[in-house]
C-alpha positions in Angstrom: 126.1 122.9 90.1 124.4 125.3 92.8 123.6 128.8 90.9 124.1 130.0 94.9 127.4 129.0 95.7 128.9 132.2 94.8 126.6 134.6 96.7 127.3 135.2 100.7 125.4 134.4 103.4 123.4 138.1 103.2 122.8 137.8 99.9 121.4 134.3 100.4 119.3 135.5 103.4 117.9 138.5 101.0 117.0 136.4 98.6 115.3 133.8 101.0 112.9 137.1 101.7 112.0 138.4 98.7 111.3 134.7 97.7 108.4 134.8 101.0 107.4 138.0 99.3 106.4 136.4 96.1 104.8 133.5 96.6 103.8 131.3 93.7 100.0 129.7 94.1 101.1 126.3 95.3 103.4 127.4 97.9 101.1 129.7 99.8 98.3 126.8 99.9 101.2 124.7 101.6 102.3 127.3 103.9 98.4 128.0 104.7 98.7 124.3 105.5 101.8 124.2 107.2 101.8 127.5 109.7 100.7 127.4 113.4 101.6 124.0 114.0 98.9 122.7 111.1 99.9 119.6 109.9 100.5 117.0 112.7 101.8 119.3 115.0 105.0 120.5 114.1 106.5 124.1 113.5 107.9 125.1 110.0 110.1 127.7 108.6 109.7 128.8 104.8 112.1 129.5 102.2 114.8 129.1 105.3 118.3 128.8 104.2 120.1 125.5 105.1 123.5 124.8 104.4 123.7 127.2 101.3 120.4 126.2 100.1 116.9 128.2 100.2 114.3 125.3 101.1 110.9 125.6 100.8 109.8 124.4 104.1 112.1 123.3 107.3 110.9 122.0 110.7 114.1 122.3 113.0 112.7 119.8 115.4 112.3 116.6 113.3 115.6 118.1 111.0 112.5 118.0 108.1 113.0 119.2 104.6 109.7 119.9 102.4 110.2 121.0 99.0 107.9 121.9 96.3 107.8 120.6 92.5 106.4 122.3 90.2 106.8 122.0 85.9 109.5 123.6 86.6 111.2 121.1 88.2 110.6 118.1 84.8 113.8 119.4 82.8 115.9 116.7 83.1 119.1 119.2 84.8 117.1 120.5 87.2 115.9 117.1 88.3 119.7 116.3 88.8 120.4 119.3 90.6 117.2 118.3 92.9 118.5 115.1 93.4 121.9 116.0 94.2 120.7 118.6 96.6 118.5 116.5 98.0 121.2 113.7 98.8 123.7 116.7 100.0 120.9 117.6 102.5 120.4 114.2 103.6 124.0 113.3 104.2 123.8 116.4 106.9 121.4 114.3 108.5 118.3 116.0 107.1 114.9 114.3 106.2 113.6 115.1 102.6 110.5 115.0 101.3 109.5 116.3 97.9 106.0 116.8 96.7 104.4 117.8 94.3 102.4 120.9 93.3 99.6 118.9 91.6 99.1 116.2 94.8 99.3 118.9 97.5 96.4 118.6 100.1 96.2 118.2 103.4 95.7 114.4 103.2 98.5 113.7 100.9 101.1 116.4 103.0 99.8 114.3 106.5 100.8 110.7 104.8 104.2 111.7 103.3 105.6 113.6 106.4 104.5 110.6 108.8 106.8 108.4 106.7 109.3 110.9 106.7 109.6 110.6 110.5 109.1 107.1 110.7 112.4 107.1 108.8 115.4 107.1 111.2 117.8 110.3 110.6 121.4 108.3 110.6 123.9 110.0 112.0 127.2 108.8 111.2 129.8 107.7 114.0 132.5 109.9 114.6 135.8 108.4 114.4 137.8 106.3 116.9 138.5 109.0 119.8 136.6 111.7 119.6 133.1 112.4 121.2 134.3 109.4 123.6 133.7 112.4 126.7 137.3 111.7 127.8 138.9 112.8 131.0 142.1 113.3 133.2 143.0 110.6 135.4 142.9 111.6 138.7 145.6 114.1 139.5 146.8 113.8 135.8 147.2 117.1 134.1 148.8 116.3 130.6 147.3 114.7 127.5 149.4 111.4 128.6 147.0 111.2 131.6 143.4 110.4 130.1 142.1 107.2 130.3 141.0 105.9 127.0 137.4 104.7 126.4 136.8 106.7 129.4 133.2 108.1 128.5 132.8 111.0 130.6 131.4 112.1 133.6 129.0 110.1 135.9 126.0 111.4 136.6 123.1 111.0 139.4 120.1 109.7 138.9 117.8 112.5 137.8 120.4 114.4 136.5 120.4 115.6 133.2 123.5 116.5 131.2 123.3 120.1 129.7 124.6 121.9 126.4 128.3 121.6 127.9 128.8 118.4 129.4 127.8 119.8 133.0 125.0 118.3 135.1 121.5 119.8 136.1 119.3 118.2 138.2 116.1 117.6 136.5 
């Protein structure tokens, strides 16, 4: 299915750069577009690898996926592989929007990535137990001694809960 799966990560990341090297027509009017915060304000990446993948465009903040289609994307398998990359990408919680070469303009790229945010990223629940922030009952050491449901940690008001589950005040 993917033509990368068998290549490592630096051979991935190699090819991610020689693709920014040679950039077809389209792609550098979208990247003209897209660079220093352009189009409504948010920061992109190009031909950044994701999860295996080299993607045209990626905003980390918004978890934002723009990808280009050009002729080359008509034959009926690579509009398969397109779609099945596309719903891989999305089940990792990414947003993906696909446009094409012929109706990119500034216009057009505004409208689509509006109504790519407006779109909620769903992140599945985890299952029954974890992520539930459990801890030891008081003076409990062993695993027998957690309080189930417990959710975690109480904070202050005006505290704000950091990277690791420890408090800073804000």
């Amino acid at each position: 299915m993917d033509p990368l799966r068998h290549l490592t990560n630096a051979h991935r990341f190699a090819m991610a750069r020689q693709l920014r090297r040679a950039v077809p027509p389209a792609e550098r009017y979208a990247w003209s577009l897209l660079r220093n915060r352009g189009v409504l304000g948010l920061k992109f990446r190009r031909q950044h690898v994701l999860h295996g993948f080299i993607v045209d465009f990626y905003c980390d903040a918004e978890r934002l996926v723009v990808e280009l289609e050009g002729d080359a994307h008509d034959a009926p398998d690579r509009q398969t592989y397109d779609a099945a990359r596309a719903a891989f990408l999305e089940a990792a919680n990414y947003r993906v929007v696909r446009v094409r070469n012929r109706d990119l303009t500034r216009e057009h790229l505004e409208r689509v990535l509006r109504e790519a945010l407006q779109r909620p990223v769903v992140v599945p629940p985890l299952p029954k137990g974890e992520g539930q922030g459990v801890r030891p009952k008081k003076g409990g050491t062993g695993g027998e001694d957690y309080e189930e449901g417990d959710r975690g940690w109480e904070h202050g008001e005006g505290d704000r809960v950091c990277g690791h589950g420890e408090a800073a005040k804000a």
